[in-house]
N, C-alpha and C positions, 0 to 999 in steps of 0.2 A: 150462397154464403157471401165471396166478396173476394177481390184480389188485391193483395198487398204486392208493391215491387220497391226494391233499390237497388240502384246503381250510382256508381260516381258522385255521392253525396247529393243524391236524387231521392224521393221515396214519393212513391204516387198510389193514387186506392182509386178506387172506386166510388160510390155513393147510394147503391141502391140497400137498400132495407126491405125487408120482409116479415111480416107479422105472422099473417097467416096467410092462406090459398085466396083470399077477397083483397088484404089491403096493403099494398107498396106503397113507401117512401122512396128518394130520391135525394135525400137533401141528409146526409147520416156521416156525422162525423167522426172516422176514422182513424184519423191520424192526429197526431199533437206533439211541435218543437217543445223542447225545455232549453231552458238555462240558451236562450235569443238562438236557436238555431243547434247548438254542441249537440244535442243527442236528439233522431229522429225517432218517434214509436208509432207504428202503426198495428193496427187491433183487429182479426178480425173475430165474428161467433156472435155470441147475446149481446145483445147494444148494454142493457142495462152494466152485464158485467165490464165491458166494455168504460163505458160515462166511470164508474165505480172505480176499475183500475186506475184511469186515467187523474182521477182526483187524488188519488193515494201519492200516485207518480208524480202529482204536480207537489204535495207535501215534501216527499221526500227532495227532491230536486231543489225544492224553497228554502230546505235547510242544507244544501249543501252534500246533500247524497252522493254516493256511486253506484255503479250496479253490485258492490258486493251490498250494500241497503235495498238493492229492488227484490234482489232473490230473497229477501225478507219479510216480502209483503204476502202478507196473509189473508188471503182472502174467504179463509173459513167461514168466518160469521156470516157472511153472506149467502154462502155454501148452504151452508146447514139451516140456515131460517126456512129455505124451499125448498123440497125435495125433486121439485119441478125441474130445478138445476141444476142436477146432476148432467143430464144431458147436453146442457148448453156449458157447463163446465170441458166435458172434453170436445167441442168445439173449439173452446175461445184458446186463440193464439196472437204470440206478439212477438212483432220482428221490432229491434229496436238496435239502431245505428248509431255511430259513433264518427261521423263524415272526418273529422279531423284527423282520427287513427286510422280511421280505413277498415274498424273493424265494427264487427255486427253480432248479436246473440238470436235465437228463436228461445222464447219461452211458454209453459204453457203451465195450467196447472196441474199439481198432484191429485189426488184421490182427498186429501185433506184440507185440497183448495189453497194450499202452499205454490207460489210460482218457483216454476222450478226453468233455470236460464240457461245455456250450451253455449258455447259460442262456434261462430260459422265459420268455413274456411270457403275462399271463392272471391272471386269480385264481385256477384249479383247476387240477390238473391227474391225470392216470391213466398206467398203463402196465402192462404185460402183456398176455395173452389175452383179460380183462375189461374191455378200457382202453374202447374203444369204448361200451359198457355203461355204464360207471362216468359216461363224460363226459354221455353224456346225464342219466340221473340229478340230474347236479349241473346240466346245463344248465337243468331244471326245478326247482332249487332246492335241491336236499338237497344236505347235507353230506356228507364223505368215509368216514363211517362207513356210512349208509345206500345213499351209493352201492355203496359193495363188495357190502352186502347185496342191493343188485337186481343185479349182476353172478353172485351165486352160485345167484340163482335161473335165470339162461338160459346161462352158460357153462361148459361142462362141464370145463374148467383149473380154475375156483374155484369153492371149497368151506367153507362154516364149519367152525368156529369163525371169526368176525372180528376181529381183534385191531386197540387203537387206541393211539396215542400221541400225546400233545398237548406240544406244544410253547410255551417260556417264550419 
């Protein structure tokens, strides 16, 4: 799958992708600042849903959103065109930070393909296949970049290149 990490207005992923059991990428963009850096979101699950979210995210943000407009994003139509994706629907997850508040949400979607958002209590946090990984890591003190990196050495979802984004 893929590991997502934040800490200290840090958020670092992964890059590997997986099609099927023949063909890997390495080059899979996960992550994406809005509004210069204010809110970091990292994705992991079906890329496509993944690209799809993230275009919605960039709408809302463009016109001046909050996250009470993200848990508003509906991503039913998408849902429902494929039945393919129901399965990649309860994969796809998004950790998405707020570097300046210090605060962070996990979202994921409904059964109706509604994002449905929480917000997190903690200083760090992880998610994907690495998550488990990642949190230790930082529970011994690293930050979100080095955690992914000790995720890619024991989980076989994540994979370098590490990709980081820091937030304003």
């Amino acid at each position: 799958m893929t590991t997502i990490a934040y800490r200290d207005g840090v958020m670092a992923s992964d890059s590997k992708a997986v099609a099927d059991a023949s063909y890997r990428c390495s080059d899979v963009d996960k992550m994406r600042s809005f509004k210069n850096g204010a809110w970091l979101v990292g994705a992991a699950g079906d890329t496509m849903l993944i690209q799809y979210a993230f275009e919605h995210l960039e709408a809302c943000f463009g016109r001046g959103g909050t996250l009470k407009d993200l848990c508003l994003l509906d991503l039913s139509d998408l849902i429902a065109s494929d039945t393919s994706l129901e399965n990649a629907r309860e994969e796809f997850e998004l950790l998405i930070a707020h570097p300046k508040s210090g605060r962070c949400w996990f979202a994921g979607l409904t059964s109706s393909g509604m994002l449905l958002a929480y917000e997190l209590k903690g200083s760090y946090h992880a998610l994907g296949s690495g998550a488990s990984l990642a949190l230790v890591a930082m529970d011994c003190g690293r930050g979100a970049e080095k955690a992914v990196y000790a995720a890619c050495r024991r989980d076989e979802g994540t994979a370098e290149p590490v990709v980081v984004l820091r937030g304003v």
